[in-house]
N, C-alpha and C positions, 0 to 999 in steps of 0.2 A: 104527745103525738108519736107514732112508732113509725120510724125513718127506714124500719127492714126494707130491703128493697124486694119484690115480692119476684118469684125464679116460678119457670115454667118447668117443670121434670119428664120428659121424654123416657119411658122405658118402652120401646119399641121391642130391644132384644131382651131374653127372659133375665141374664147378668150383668147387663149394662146398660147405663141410660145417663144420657147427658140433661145438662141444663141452660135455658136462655135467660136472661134478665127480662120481666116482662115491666117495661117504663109506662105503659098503658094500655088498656084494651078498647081497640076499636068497635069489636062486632063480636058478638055471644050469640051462639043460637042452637038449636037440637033440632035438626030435621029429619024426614020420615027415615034418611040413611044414615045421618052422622052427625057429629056435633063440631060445626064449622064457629073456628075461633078468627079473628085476627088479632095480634099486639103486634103494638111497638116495643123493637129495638134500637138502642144507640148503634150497635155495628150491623145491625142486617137489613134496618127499615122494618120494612111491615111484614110482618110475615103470616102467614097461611098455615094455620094446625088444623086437620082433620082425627078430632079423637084424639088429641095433646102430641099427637104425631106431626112435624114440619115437614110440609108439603111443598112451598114454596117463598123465597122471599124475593124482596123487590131486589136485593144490591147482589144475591151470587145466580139466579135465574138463569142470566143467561148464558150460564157454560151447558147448563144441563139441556137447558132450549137450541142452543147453536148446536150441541154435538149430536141431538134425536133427529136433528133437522137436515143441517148442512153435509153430515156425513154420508147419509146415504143419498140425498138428492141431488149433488154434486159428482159420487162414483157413478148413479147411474146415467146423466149426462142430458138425460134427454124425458126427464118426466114432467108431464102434464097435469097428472090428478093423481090427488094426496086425500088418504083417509088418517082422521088422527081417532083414535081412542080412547076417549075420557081427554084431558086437558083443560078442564073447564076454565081454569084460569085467563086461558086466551095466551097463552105465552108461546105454545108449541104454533098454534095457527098466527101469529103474529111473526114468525123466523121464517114459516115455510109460506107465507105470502108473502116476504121479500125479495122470491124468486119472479124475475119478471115472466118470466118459462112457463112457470106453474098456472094453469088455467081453471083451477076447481080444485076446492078442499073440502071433503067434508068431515066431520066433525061430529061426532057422538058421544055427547057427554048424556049419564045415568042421572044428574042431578040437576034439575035446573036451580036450584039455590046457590048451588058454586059459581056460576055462570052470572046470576043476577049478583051476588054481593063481592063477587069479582070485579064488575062494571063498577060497581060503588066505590068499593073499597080499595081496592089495586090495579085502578088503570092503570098505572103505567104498565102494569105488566101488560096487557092484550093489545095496550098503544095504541086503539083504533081498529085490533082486526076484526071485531064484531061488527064494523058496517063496512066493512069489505064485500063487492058485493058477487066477487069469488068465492065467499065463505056460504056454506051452507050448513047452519048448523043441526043437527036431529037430537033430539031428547030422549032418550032411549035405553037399553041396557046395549052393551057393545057385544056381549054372546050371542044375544038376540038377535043383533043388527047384522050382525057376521054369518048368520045362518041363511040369511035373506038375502042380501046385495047381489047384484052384479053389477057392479059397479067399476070392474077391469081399472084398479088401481094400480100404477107404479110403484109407490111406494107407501106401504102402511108404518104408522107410527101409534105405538102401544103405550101410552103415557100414563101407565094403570097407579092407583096405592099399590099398598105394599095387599099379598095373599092374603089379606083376612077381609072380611066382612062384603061388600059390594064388589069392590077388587079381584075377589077368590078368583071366579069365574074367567077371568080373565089371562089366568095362568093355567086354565086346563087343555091338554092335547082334544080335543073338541075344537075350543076356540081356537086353536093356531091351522089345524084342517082348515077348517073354513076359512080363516083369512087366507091361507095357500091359495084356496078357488078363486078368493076375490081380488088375487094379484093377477096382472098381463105377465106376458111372455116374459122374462126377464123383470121382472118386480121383487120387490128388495120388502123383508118388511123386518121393522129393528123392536126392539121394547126395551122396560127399564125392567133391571134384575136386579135392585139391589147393590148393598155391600158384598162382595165377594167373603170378608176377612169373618163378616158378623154371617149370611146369609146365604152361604156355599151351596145348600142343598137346591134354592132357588134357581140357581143357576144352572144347576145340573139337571134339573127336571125339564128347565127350557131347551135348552142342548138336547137333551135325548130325542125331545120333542121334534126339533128343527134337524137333526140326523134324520130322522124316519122322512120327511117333508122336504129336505133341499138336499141340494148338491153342494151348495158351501156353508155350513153351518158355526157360525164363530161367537164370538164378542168381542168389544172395545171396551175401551177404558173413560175414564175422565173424573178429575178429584173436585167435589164439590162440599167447599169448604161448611155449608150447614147438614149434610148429610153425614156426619160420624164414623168413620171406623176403618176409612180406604177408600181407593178409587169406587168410583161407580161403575157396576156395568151395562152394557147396551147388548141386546142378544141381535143377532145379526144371521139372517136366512136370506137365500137368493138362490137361482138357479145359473144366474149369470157370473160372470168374470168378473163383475164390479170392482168387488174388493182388492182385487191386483189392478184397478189403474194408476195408472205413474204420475207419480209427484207433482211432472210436467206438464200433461195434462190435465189434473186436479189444477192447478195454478191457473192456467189457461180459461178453465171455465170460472172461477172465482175472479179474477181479474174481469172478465167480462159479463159477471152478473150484476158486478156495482156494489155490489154488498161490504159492507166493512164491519166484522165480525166485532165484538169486545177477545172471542178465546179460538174462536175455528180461524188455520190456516190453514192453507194444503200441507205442511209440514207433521201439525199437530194431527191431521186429518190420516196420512201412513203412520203414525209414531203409534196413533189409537190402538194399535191391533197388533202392536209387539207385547205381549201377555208375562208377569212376571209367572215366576215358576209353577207357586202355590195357586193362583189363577187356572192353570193350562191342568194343573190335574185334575181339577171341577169337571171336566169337557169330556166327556168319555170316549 
């Protein structure tokens, strides 16, 4: 009997690619957009591969969740309704129903198969937020959806794959227009860009993007440890002052939401958007 222990190989970047230990596979499947994996790990739990790509696991989630979530619905102080994009897992609508504030999220995910063996497979990550009965979810592609709404969101959250295959679309200067239309007054809306260290140009295409489109155009940070190769970053547009609220204030409102994060404080929450060097030259 052959004891190899069988390794998942991730080459996401074209010179590098890491590996997981995979202890078991729970769910194989190829559907009409990707080929949705789950195994088990001894250090991460269950994890989430789209196209041998890790998308999500149970045990580091929720930094990447708390910091899409909490950082901008927190600067902005006073938002009601949240759109999330893509997130099928239910993790991203799971932090931002925490908010007792929040009165409506919706939610467009491209795939309902992520969604259903998400429920199966990895409740804990969505905890319940699929019979929330704030959540509204839509099946949909999120370009599509974005061209349509008015939906006069506070804050959008872009919880895309990475620019290839369904995902693409979702990093083009098209979709981030349209999302502009589909924020209120002072609407905040953030996305995930990637590794900076492996993924620089992504970042920079966002940025250019959210320059033409807002008045404060930035990114944040956050290291998540099954994501390889450096901090994450969060692209961050708004027209508003958001992002210079004070500490004290951020505290203020966390203190008074009830929420008790695993990684967001108000601390970590300013500390996010102090940018190491090689980062800040990404930013045009």
């Amino acid at each position: 009997m052959d004891d190899t222990p069988l390794w998942m190989r991730e080459q996401l970047h074209g010179d590098y690619a890491q590996a997981m230990r995979v202890d078991d596979v729970l769910y194989d499947s190829q559907t009409d957009h990707q080929r949705l994996r789950v195994i088990q790990n001894e250090t991460f739990g269950r994890v989430l591969t789209l196209d041998d790509v890790v998308q999500v696991t149970e045990r580091d989630n929720f930094i990447y969740h708390e910091m899409l979530t909490h950082v901008p619905i927190f600067a902005h102080g006073a938002a009601t309704r949240i759109c999330i994009v893509g997130g099928g897992d239910g993790g991203m609508a799971r932090e931002a129903l925490r908010h007792k504030t929040v009165k409506h999220v919706t939610m467009v995910e491209i795939d309902p198969g992520v969604v259903e063996f998400s429920k199966r497979y990895l409740p804990t990550i969505s905890n319940g937020a699929f019979d929330d009965p704030r959540l509204d979810l839509v099946i949909a592609d999120g370009a599509d959806f974005m061209k349509t709404t008015t939906g006069d969101y506070d804050v959008i959250i872009v919880d895309s794959t990475d620019p290839i295959g369904p995902g693409e679309a979702l990093y083009a200067n098209t979709f981030y227009a349209d999302a502009r239309k589909a924020l209120k007054d002072g609407g905040i809306i953030v996305t995930q860009n990637g590794v900076p260290f492996m993924q620089g140009d992504e970042l920079t295409r966002t940025m250019r993007a959210f320059q033409a489109l807002f008045a404060d155009a930035t990114c944040y940070l956050a290291t998540v440890p099954s994501y390889a190769g450096g901090p994450m970053a969060f692209g961050w547009g708004t027209d508003s002052g958001a992002r210079h609220t004070d500490v004290n204030t951020l505290q203020t409102r966390f203190c008074a939401s009830g929420i008790r994060p695993q990684y967001y404080t108000a601390e970590v929450h300013k500390a996010a958007f102090a940018l190491p060097g090689y980062i800040r030259k990404l930013i045009p």
